[in-house]
Rosetta silent file (secondary structure, phi, psi, omega in degrees, C-alpha in Angstrom):
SEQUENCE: XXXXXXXXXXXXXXXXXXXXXXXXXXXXXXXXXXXXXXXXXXXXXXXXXXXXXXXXXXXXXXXXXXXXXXXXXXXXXXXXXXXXXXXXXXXXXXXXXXXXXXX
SCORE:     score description
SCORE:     0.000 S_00000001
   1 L     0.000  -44.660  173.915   28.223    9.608   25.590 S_00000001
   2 H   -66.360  -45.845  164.295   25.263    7.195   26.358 S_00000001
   3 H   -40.102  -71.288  177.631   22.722    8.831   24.032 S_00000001
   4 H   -13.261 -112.722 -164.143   25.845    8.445   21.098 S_00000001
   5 H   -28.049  -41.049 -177.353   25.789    4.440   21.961 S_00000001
   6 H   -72.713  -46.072 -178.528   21.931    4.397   22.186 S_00000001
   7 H   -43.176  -35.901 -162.942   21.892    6.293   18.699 S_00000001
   8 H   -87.663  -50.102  176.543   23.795    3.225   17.192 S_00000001
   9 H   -22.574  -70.646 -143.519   22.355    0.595   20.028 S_00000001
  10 H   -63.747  -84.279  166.401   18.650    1.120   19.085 S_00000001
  11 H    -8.949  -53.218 -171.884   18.741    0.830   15.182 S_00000001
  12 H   -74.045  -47.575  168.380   21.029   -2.491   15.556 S_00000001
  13 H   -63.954  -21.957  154.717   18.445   -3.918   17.711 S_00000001
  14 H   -44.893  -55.706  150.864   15.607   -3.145   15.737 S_00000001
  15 H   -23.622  -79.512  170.172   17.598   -5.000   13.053 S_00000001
  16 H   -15.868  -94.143  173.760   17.814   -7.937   15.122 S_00000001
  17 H   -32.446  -53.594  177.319   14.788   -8.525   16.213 S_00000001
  18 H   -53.506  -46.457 -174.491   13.143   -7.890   13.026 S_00000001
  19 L   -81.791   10.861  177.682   15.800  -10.859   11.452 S_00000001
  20 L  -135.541    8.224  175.744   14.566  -13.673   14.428 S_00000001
  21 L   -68.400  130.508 -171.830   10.745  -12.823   13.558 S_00000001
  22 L   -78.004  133.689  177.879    9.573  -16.406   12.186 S_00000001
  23 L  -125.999  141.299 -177.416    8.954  -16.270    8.536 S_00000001
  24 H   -60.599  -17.784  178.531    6.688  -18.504    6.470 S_00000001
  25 H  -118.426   21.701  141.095    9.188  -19.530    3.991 S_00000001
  26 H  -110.359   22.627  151.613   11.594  -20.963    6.301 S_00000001
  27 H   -45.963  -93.984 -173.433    8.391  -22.978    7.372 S_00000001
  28 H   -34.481  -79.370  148.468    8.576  -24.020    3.897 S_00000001
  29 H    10.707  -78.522 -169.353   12.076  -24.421    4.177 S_00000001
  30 H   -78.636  -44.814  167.859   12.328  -26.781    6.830 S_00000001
  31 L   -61.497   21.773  161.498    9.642  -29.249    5.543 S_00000001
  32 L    55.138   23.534 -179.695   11.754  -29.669    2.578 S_00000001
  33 L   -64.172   55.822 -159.025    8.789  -27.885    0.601 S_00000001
  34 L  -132.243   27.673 -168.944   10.930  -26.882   -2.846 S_00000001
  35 L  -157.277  174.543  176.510    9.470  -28.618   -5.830 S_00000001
  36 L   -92.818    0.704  172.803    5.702  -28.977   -6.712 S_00000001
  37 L   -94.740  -28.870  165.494    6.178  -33.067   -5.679 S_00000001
  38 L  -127.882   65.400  170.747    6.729  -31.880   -1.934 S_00000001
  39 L   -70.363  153.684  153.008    4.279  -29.069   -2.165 S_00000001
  40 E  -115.393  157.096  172.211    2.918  -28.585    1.258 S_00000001
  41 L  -107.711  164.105 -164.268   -0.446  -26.781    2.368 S_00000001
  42 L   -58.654  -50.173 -155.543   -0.323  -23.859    4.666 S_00000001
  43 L   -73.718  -25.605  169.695   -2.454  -25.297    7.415 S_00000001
  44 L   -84.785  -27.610  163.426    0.349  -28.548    7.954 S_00000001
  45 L   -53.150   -3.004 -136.126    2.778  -25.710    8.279 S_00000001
  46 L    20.067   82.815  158.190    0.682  -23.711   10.840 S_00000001
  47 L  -132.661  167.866 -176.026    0.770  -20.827    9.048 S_00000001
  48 L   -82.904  144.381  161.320   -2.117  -18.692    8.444 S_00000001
  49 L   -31.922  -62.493 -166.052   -3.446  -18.623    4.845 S_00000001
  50 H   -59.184  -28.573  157.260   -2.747  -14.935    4.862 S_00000001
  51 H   -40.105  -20.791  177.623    0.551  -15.312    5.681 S_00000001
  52 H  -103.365   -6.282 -171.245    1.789  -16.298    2.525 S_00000001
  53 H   -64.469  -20.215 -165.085    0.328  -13.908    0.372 S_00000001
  54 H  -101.751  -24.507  159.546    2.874  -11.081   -0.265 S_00000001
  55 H   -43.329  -47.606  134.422    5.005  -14.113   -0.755 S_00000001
  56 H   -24.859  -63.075  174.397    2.919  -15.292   -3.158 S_00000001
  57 H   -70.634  -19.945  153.401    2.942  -12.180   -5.094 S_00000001
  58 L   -63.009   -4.562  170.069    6.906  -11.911   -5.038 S_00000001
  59 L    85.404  -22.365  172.366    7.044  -15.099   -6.968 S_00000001
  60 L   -54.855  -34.274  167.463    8.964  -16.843   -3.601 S_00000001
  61 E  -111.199  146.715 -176.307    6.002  -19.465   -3.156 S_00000001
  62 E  -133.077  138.263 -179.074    4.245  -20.876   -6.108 S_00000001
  63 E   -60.912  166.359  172.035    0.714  -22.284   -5.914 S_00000001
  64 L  -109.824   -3.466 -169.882    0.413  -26.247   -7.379 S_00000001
  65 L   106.705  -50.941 -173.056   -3.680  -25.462   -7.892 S_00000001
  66 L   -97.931    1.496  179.396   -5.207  -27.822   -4.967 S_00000001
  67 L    75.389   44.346  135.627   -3.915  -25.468   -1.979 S_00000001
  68 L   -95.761  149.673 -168.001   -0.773  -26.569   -1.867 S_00000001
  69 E  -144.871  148.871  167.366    2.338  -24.311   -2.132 S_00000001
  70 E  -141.806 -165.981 -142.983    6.115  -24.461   -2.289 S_00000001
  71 E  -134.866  129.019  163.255    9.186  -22.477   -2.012 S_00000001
  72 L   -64.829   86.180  160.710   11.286  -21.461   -5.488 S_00000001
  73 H   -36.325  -75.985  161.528   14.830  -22.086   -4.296 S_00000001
  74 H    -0.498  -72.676 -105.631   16.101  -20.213   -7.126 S_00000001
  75 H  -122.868  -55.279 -146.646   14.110  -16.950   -6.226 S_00000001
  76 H   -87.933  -36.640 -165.417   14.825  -17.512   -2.433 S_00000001
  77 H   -66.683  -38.837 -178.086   18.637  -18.352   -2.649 S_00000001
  78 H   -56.775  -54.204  162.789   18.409  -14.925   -4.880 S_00000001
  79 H   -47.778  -92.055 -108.694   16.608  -12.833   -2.214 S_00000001
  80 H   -88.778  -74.416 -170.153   18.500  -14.439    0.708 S_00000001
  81 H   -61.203  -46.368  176.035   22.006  -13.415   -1.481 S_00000001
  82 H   -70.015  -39.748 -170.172   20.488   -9.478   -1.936 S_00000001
  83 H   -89.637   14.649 -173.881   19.928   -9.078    1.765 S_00000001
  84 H   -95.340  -74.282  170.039   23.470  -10.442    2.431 S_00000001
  85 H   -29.240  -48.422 -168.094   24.696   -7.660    0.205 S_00000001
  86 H   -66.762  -26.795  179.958   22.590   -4.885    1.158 S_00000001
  87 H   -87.523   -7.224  175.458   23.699   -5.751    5.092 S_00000001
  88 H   -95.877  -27.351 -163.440   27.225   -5.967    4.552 S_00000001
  89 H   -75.741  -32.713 -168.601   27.674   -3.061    2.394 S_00000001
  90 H   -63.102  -22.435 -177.109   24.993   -1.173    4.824 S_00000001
  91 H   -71.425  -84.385 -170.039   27.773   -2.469    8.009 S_00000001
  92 H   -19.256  -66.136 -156.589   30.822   -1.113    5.747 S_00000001
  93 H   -97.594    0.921  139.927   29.326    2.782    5.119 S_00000001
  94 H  -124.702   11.081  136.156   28.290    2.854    8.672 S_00000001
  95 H   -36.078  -58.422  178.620   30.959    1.386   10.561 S_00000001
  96 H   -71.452  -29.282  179.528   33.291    4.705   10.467 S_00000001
  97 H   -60.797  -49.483 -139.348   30.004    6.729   11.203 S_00000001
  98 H   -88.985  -57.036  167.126   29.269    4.701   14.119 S_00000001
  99 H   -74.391  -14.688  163.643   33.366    4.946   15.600 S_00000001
 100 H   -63.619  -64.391  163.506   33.168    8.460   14.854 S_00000001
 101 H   -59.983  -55.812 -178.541   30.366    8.829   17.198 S_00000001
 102 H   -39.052  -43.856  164.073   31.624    6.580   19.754 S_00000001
 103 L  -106.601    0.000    0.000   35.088    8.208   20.068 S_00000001
């Protein structure tokens, strides 16, 4: 029975963890960074230059030119709305697996 509960445990915690890992655009975020008039630069943010890059290339931060950067609402409220879906529907279709194994 404890392996079962570890099978389900492990995965969910993984999950977790993964979701309280600090991300660069709610850096951006919190300084109110969302228009190119309160572009911020990486470096008042702490963030590492490199940090933003696959961000960058997803279209979620857009450069202003001078090394400054800001956060597309639009694009992020879009993302941010796909991972709500993909985790509730992923809870729904593995909720009965997951009480199957338990009991």
């Amino acid at each position: 029975m404890p392996l079962r509960l570890g099978a389900i445990a492990l995965p969910i915690g993984l999950l977790l963890l993964a979701r309280k890992m600090p991300s660069p655009l709610a850096a951006f975020r919190r300084a109110n960074a969302l228009s190119p008039e309160t572009a911020r630069k990486p470096a008042t943010l702490n963030l590492p230059a490199w940090s933003i890059e696959d961000w960058q290339r997803k279209g979620l931060i857009v450069p202003t030119g001078d090394g400054r950067y800001y956060l597309d609402p639009a694009r992020d409220r879009a993302r941010r709305l796909r991972w709500t879906i993909a985790m509730t529907a992923a809870a729904a279709l593995t909720a009965p697996l997951a009480l199957w194994i338990v009991l």
